[in-house]
C-alpha positions in Angstrom: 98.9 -131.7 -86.0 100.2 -134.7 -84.3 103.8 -135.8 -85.3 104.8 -138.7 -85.1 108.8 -138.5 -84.6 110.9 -135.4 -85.1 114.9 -136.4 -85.0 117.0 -132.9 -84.6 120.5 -133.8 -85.0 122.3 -131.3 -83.4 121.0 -130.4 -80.0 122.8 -127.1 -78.9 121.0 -123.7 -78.7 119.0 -123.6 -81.9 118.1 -127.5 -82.2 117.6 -127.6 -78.3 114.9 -124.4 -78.2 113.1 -126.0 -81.2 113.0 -129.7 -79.6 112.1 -128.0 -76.2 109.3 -125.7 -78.2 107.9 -128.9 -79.9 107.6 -131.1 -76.5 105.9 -128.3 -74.3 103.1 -127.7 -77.7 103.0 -131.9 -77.4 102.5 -131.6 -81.4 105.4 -134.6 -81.8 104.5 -137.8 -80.4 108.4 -138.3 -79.8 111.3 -135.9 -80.1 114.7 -137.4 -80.5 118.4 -135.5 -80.5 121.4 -137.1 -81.6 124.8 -135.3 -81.4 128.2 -137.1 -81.7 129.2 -134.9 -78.2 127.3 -135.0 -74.9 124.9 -132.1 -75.9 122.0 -135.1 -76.2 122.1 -136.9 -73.7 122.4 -133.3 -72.0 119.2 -132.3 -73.6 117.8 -135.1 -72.2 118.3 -134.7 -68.7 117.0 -131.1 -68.6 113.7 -132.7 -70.5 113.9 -131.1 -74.1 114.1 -134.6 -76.1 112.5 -137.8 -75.5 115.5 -139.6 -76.2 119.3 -139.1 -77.3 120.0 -141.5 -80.2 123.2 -143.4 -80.1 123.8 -142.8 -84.2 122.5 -141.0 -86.9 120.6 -143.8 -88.3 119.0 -144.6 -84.9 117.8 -140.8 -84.4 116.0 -140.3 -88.7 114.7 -144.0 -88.8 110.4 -144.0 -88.6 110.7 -139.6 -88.3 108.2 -137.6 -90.2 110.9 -134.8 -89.9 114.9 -134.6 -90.0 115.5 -131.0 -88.8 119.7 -130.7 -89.2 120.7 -128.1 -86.1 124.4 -128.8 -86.3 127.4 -126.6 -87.4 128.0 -125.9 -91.0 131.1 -128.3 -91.4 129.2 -131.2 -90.2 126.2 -131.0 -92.4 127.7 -132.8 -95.4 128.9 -135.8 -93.2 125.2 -136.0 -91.5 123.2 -135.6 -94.6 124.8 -138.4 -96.3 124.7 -140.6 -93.2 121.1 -140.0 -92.9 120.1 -140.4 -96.4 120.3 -144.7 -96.4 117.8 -144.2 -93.4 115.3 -141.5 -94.3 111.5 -142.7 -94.6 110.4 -142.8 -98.3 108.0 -139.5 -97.0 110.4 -138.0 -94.6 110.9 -133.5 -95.1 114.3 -132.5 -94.5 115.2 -129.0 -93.4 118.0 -127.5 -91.6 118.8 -124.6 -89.4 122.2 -123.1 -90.9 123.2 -119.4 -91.3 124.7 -120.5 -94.6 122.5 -121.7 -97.3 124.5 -122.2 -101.1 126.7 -124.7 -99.2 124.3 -126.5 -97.5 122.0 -126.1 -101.0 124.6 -128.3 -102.7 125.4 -130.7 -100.1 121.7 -131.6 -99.7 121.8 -132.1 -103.4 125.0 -134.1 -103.5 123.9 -136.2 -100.7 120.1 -137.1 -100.4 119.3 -138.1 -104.3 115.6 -138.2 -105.3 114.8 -137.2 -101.5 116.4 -133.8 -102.5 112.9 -133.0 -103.1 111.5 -133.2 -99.7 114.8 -131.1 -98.9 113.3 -127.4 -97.2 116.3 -125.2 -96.1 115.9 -123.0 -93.4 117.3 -120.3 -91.2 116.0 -119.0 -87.6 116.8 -115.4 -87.2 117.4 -116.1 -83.4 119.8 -116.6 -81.3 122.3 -115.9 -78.1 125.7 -115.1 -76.9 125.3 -118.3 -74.8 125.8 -121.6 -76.4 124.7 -125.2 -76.3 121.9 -127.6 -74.6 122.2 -125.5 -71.5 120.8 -122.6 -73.2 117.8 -123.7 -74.8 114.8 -122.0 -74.7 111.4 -122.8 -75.8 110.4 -118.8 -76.5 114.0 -118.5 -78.3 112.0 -118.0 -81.6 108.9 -116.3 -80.5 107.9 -113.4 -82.7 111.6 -113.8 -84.2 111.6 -114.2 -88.4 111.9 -118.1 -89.3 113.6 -118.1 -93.3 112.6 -120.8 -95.5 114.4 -120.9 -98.6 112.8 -123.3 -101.0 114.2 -123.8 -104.3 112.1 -123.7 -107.9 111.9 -128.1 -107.5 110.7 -127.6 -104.0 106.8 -128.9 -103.8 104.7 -126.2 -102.2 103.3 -128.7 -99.4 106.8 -129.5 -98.1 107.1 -125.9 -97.5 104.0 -125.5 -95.4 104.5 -128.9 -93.7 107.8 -127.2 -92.3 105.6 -123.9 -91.6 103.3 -126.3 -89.7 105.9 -128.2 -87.6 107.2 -124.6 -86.9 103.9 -123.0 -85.6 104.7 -124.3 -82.0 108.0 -121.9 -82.0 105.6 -118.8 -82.1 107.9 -117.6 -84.8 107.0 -115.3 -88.5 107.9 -117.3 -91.1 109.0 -115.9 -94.0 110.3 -117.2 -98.1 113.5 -116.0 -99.3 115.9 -116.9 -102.0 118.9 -119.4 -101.1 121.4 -117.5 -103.4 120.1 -113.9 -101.8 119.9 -115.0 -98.1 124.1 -115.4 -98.1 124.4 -111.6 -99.7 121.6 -110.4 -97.0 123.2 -112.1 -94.0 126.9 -111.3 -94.8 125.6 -108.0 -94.7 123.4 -107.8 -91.5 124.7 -110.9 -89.4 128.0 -112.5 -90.4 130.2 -109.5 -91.2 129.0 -107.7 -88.6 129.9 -111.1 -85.5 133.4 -110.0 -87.4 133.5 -106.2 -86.2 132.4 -107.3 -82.7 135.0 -110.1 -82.4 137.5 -107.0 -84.1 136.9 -104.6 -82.2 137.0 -106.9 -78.4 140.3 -108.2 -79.8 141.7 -104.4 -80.0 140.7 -104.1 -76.6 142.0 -106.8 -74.9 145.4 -106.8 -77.1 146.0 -103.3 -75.7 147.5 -102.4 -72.4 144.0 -101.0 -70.9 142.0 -104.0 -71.3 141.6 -103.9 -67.7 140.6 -101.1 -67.1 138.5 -101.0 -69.9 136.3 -103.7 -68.5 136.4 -101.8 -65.2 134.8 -98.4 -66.5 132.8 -99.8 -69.1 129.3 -99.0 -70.1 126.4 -99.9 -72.0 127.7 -98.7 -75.2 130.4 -101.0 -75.1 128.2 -103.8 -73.9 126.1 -103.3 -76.5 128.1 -103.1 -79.2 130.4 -106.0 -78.1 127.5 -108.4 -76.9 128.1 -110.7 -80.1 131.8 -111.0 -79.9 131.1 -113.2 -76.6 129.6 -116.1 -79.2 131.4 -119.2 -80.1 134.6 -118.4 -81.8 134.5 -122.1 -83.6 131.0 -121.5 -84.7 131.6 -118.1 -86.5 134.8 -118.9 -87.8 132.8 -121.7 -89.8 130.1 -119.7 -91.0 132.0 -116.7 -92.7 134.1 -118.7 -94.2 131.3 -120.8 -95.8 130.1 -117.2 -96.6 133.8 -116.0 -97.8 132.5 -114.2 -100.9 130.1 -112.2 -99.4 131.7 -111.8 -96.4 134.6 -110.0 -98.0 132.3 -108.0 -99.9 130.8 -106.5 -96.7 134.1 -106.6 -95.4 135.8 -104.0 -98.8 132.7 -101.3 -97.8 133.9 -101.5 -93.9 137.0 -100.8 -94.6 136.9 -97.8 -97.4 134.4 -96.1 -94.3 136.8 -96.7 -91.6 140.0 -95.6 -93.8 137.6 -92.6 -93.9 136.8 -92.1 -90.5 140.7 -92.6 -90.1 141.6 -89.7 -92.8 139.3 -87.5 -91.0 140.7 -87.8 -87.5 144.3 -87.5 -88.7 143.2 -84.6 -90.8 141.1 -83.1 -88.0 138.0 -82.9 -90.5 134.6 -82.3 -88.9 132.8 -81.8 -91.0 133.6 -84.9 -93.1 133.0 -86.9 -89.7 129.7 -85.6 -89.5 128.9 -86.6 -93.2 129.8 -90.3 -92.5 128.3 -90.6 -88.9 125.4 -88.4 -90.5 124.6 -91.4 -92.9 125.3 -94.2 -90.7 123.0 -92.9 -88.2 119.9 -92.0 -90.6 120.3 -95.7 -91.7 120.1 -97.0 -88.4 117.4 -94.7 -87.3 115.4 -97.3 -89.6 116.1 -100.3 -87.7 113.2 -101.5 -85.5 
């Protein structure tokens, strides 16, 4: 499949590794970025776009494909700049980790072209951030979500799956409504505890030193809280409900961990790391 034009708008980490995945494949004629920042014009130096549009409008005009790679907040503002500007035949789809929000602003925003509307979520990512850090295997054997809705036409969905297929990555349908309970759960909630649990160590008087004797278990179980703090502020609270859902469960187990220590309980430690660790025996 040839393309011809594929506008990202929103050329960090996630919209830079898919522009630079499309240009090496050579499946998109051209490959434009637009970002109100320097992250385009970025992109385009280290060869991952054709070209960095100078507006919205500039970047979607003639593309096949409007692929929206840009934080949360900003989605509403770009969709409705875009929509005047769209090709009667253009497919929409975005990259968010939020999808009800982005759902609705799509809706609000695009009229009849809400149709050709395909939301989407890459399960990739880094630690690292921007144009800097793209990387054209970023999504290789990684899970790609789309999220169609009942209205979406079936070919819109595969044309997405097609444009995708350079990327190397599994995709996979899920429900809009049931992606923000999932991801609360396995993704959002969880960037909290890391960001928690970094903050108790740096507020407390051995911060130093804990940097100085740590290992890989802290390394590990800390790598996320080195993400962008703007960037996962924005998601959970887009994904407040569920968030705090996820958030009521962590706390009743770690008031129980806590009860247990103060009341030197073993065995009731046991039960609780017991669980935790037979579920995470599961993971891959």
């Amino acid at each position: 499949m040839t393309i011809r034009k594929v506008a990202i708008l929103g050329v960090g980490l996630i919209g830079g590794s898919l522009a630079a995945a499309l240009k090496r494949a050579g499946t998109a004629a051209q490959v434009v970025g637009y970002t109100p920042g320097d992250d385009a014009q970025v992109a385009r130096a280290l060869g991952h776009i054709d070209s960095a549009s100078a507006s919205v409008a500039e970047a979607v005009s003639g593309a096949a494909f409007v692929v929206l790679a840009a934080p949360v907040p900003t989605l509403p503002a770009l969709l409705a700049e875009a929509r005047p500007h769209l090709d009667a035949q253009a497919i929409i789809t975005d990259c968010a980790s939020t999808k009800r929000s982005v759902v609705e602003a799509a809706r609000q925003a695009l009229g009849d072209a809400f149709l050709r509307f395909v939301p989407g979520h890459p399960i990739a990512g880094s630690e690292r951030s921007g144009p800097q850090a793209a990387n054209p295997d970023l999504f290789r054997d990684k899970r790609w979500l789309l999220c169609p809705l009942d209205s979406t036409p079936t070919q819109h969905v595969e044309a997405v799956s097609r444009l995708l297929e350079p990327t190397g990555a599994r995709i996979d349908l899920l429900d809009a409504q049931l992606h923000d309970r999932i991801f609360a759960e396995v993704s959002h909630w969880p960037h909290a505890v890391a960001f928690a649990m970094a903050a108790a160590i740096a507020g407390g008087e051995l911060a130093d030193r804990a940097i100085e004797f740590s290992g890989a278990g802290l390394r590990d179980t800390s790598r996320i809280a080195a993400s962008s703090p703007t960037l996962w502020a924005d998601i959970m609270l887009d994904n407040r409900e569920a968030c705090l859902a996820s958030a009521a469960r962590f706390r009743e187990r770690g008031e129980a961990i806590i009860a247990a220590l103060e009341a030197g309980d073993r065995d009731a430690l046991v039960e609780i790391f017991g669980a935790a660790s037979r579920w995470r025996s599961r993971l891959a």
